[in-house]
Residue, then its C-alpha position, 0 to 999 in steps of 0.5 A: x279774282x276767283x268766283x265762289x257761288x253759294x247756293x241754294x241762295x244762288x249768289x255769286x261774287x267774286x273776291x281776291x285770291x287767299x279770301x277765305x269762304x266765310x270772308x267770300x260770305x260776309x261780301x257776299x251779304x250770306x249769313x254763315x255762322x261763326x261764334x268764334x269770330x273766325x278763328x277756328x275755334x268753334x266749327x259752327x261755320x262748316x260748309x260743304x263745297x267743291x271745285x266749280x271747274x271740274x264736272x262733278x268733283x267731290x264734295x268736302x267739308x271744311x270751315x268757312x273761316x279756314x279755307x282758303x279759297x284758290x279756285x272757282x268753288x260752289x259752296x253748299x249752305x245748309x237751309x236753317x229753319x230760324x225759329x225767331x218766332x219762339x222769341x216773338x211768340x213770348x208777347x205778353x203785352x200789358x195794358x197800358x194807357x194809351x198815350x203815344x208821343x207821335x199825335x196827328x192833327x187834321x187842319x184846313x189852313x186858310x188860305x193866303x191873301x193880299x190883305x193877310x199874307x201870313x207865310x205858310x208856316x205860321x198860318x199851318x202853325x196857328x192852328x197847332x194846339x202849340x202855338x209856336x212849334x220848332x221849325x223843321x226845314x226837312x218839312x218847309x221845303x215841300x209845304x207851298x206843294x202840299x197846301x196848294x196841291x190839296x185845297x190847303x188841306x193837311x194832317x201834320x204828324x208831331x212828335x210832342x213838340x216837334x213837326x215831323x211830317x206834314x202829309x195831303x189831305x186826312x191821314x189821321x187813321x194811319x199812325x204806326x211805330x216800331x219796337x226794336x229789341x237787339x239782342x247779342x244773337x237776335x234782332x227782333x221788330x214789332x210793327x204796332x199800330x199806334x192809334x189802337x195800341x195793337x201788335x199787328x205783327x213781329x218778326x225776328x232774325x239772327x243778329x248779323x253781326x254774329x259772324x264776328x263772334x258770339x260775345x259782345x267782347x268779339x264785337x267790340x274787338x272788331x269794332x276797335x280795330x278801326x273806323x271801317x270796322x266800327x262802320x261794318x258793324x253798324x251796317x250789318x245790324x241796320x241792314x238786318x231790321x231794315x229787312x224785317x221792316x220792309x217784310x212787315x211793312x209789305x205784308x201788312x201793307x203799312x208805308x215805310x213812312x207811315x213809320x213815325x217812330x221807333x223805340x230800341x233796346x239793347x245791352x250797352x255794346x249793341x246799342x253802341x253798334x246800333x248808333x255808330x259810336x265807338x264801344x271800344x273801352x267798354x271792354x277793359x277796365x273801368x267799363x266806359x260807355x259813351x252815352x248812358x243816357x236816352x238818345x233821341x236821333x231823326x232815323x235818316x242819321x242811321x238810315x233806318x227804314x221808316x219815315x226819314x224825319x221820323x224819331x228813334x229813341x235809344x233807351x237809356x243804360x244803367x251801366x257798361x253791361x247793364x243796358x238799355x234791354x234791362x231797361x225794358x225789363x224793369x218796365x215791363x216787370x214794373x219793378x217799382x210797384x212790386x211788393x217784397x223781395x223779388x229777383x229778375x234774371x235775364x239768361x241770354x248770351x249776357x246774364x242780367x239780373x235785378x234785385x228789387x226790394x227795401x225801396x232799392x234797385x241792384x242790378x248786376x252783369x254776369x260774363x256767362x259767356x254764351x255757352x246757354x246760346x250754343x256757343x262754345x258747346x261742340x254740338x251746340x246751336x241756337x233754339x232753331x229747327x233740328x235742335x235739341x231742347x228737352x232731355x229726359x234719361x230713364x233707361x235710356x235717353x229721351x228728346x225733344x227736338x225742336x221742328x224735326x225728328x232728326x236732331x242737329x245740335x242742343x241748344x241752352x234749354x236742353x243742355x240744362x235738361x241734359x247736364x242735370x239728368x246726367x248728374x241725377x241719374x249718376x253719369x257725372x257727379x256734382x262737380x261735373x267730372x265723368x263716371x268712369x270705373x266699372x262699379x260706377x258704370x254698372x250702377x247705370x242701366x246698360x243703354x247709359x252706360x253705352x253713351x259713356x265714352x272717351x274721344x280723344x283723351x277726353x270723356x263725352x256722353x253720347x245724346x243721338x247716334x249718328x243713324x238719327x242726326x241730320x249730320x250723321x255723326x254721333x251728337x255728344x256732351x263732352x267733358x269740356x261743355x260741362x265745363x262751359x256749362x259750369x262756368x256760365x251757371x256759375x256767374x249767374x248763380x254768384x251774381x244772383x248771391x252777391x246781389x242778395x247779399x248787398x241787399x242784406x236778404x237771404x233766398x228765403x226771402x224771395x217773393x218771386x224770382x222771374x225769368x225773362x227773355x226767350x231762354x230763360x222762357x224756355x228752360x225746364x224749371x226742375x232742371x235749372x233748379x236741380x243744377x243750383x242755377x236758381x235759388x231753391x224756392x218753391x218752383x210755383x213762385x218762379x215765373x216766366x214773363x216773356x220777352x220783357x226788354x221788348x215789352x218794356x220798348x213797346x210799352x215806351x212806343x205807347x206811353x210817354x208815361x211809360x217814357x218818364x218811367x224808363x228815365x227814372x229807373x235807369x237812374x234809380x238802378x244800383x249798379x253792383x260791379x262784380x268785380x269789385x266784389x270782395x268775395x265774388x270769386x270765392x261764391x262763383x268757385x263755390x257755384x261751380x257746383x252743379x247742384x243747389x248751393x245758395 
């Protein structure tokens, strides 16, 4: 067994011989990034580290997947500022009437005697506005204390029909609930005060299951492998919101069992995860989940931090990549009231879009890949702290870095701004190939020009140089990220043309199109449309509405109405499998093209 300690986390543990660092991580319950899923693929999970048994020995870098371990080490994590708080920073919070499921009734329940020994549970469910309520024995099995213990007086909690807490004496003005978003790369809770119907607070980290891949193919993989591994995945996404409710719960001074109830969404894959239930064949070809429908399960089944007998509602799916988190978008955008043609995009490691208009729903989803998340990208990252986000070329280059002026990567936002500066300004063409013959450089203001250079056999544009990067070393764009770029682009816009083609409708046509989720919050509007990744309309009908799949589960949380509803769009939803499409590929070929080609 050899000792590994990782610090500035200071956590040692110990694991057997040949054990790699990111394997020595994962056990040790440490976040280490890894979007190829350990293959060494990616070089996102770079550490430094050295031998633990020599004074001062000399630090390396190496891949936390790769290296395998021989002896004692001390491995340095870089402190990330997580900037989860962009994504939860979106809320828009629509009003709703407030008609939350979770109700609570305050009864002074007479007490037994000789002339009237009616049992407990009758006497408290006599007073109930349901006469006969479903008998929990979670509940029963502690009632005789709590009646006697407080002079028969008691707040019973229901959900609709069913009892779910019977607590001492008046707790009416306490009622809170949980809306869960877990996304491919981050997991986000909102704690909400179900009487008022306010948002006290949100909180958001990466999805913990990122270390086996970025995509949700890479998780499905692991998790098909076998019950353990199914089991893993499961752990790790329940652990990661049990620690953001605990953190909410103690800061806000709610009890965990104050929690009554929790409304998630999710694409297909992650709200598989989230329940335990085998995702395998969602990967191949008919796409088949498990469950499409709402699920409604107790929150001890998955071991939830909130009130045990309390009830998580899984919202229902519309197909095997069009989830439970698209759900919440046509929720939130009320897609069923919207007047004319609208169109809906959801950019995040996954692609949704929804077409909405003549009476009809479509909805499809784009394997994008997860190249507007940074991965697959060599300099790549997450919108956190040191990333690049915004791009401007002039006479030279011009960044926005997001918290810092040292940059560490680009991530999504500002590898649009970026790849559409290049192209206007003439450093690639419109088919993504670098400008290299002298007359095309020339034509560049020299500092351009400057950045343009080949690697390796391979042509790249230099964004920062290595005197002003956190990781000195020169930041890059390289010919093969225009391409990741180009194929992710390419599947939004294909799928976006297919959909208005089954509607029978051209661009023109479009009353709006929408942008949901933290990127598409964020892209430069200007650069998305330049690139074609948009339709060409006019920029002021585009809009962004926040994290919607979230405030499509808050709106859930609070209103059973808003609960019919989700059901009814769920089914309502035309799922447009691309695949299946004649001329598919012939439109993503043609959107390749990184310029306006609808």
């Amino acid at each position: 067994m050899i000792k590994v300690q990782f610090l500035p986390v200071n956590k040692t543990v110990e694991v057997p011989a040949g054990k790699s660092i990111l394997e020595a991580a994962r056990i040790a319950g440490i976040q280490i990034e890894s979007t190829c899923g350990g293959r060494g693929t990616c070089g996102k999970c770079k550490v430094a580290k050295r031998s633990s048994n020599v004074e001062e020995s000399t630090i390396e870098w190496v891949l936390a997947c790769q290296y395998n371990l021989k002896e004692e080490t001390v491995v340095f994590l870089e402190e990330k500022k997580e900037v989860s708080q962009r994504k939860t920073s979106l809320d828009q919070m629509k009003k709703i009437e407030l008609e939350p499921s979770i109700k609570k009734y305050v009864l002074h329940i007479p007490k037994p005697s000789l002339e009237n020994p009616v049992p407990d549970w009758e006497r408290l469910e006599a007073l109930l506005p349901d006469s006969k309520i479903t008998f929990k024995r979670s509940l029963a099995v502690s009632l005789p204390r709590i009646l006697r213990d407080n002079n028969h007086k008691v707040t019973v909690a229901m959900d609709s029909k069913v009892p779910i807490a019977v607590e001492p004496g008046d707790t009416s003005n306490r009622c809170f609930g949980l809306a869960i978003d877990i996304g491919t790369t981050t997991i986000v809770a909102h704690l909400i005060n179900l009487i008022n119907g306010q948002v006290i607070a949100s909180q958001g980290m990466t999805n913990p299951q990122n270390i086996f891949g970025a995509d949700v193919i890479s998780r499905i993989t692991h998790a098909s492998q076998g019950h353990s591994q199914l089991e893993e995945l499961q752990k790790r996404v329940i652990d990661g919101l049990n620690t953001l409710i605990t953190e909410l719960s103690e800061a806000y001074v709610v009890g965990l069992e104050e929690i009554y109830q929790a409304v998630v969404v999710g694409n297909t894959t992650m709200s598989h995860l989230f329940l335990g239930i085998d995702p395998t064949y969602l990967a191949p070809a008919p796409f088949t989940p498990v469950f499409q429908q709402e699920v409604e399960v107790e929150a001890w089944e998955l071991g939830l931090a909130m009130l045990s007998t309390g009830i998580v509602i899984v919202l229902p799916n519309v197909a095997g990549y069009v989830g439970s988190d698209t759900v919440g978008v046509m929720i939130s955008a009320e897609v069923d009231s919207l007047k004319g043609i609208n169109l809906i995009i959801d950019i995040g490691t996954n692609g949704e879009i929804i077409l909405a208009g003549k009476g009809k729903i479509l909805t499809c989803s784009t394997a994008a890949g997860p190249a507007f998340e940074g991965a697959e990208i060599k300099f790549g990252m997450r919108a956190s702290g040191g990333a690049i986000e915004e791009v401007r070329i002039s006479d030279d280059v011009e960044l926005e870095i997001i918290a810092g002026d040292q940059a560490q990567g680009i991530c999504g936002s500002g590898l649009i701004d970026a790849v559409a500066e290049m192209v206007r300004v003439g450093v690639i063409d419109a088919s993504g190939r670098f400008q290299h013959r002298a007359d095309q450089l020339e034509k560049l203001p020299p500092l351009i020009a400057s950045r343009v250079r080949s690697s390796n056999g391979q042509s790249e544009f230099v964004l920062v140089w290595a005197k002003d990067t956190v990781i000195g070393e020169d930041i890059v764009l390289t010919q093969k990220d225009i391409r990741e770029l180009q194929l992710a682009k390419g599947a939004i816009a294909a799928g976006t043309k297919i959909l208005l083609k089954e509607m029978g409708v051209k661009f023109t046509q479009l009353n709006k199109v929408m942008l949901a989720g933290a990127f598409g919050n964020f892209i430069k509007k200007e650069s998305a449309l330049r690139m074609g990744l948009l339709p060409p309309i006019p920029i002021e009908d585009i809009i962004t509405i926040g994290n919607a799949a979230s405030e499509g589960a808050k709106m859930v949380l609070l209103s059973t109405k808003e609960k019919i509803r989700a059901v009814k769009l769920a089914k309502k939803a035309e799922h447009i499998e691309l695949s299946n499409q004649k001329g598919f590929q012939e439109e993503f070929i043609k959107s390749l093209s990184l310029g306006i080609n609808f």
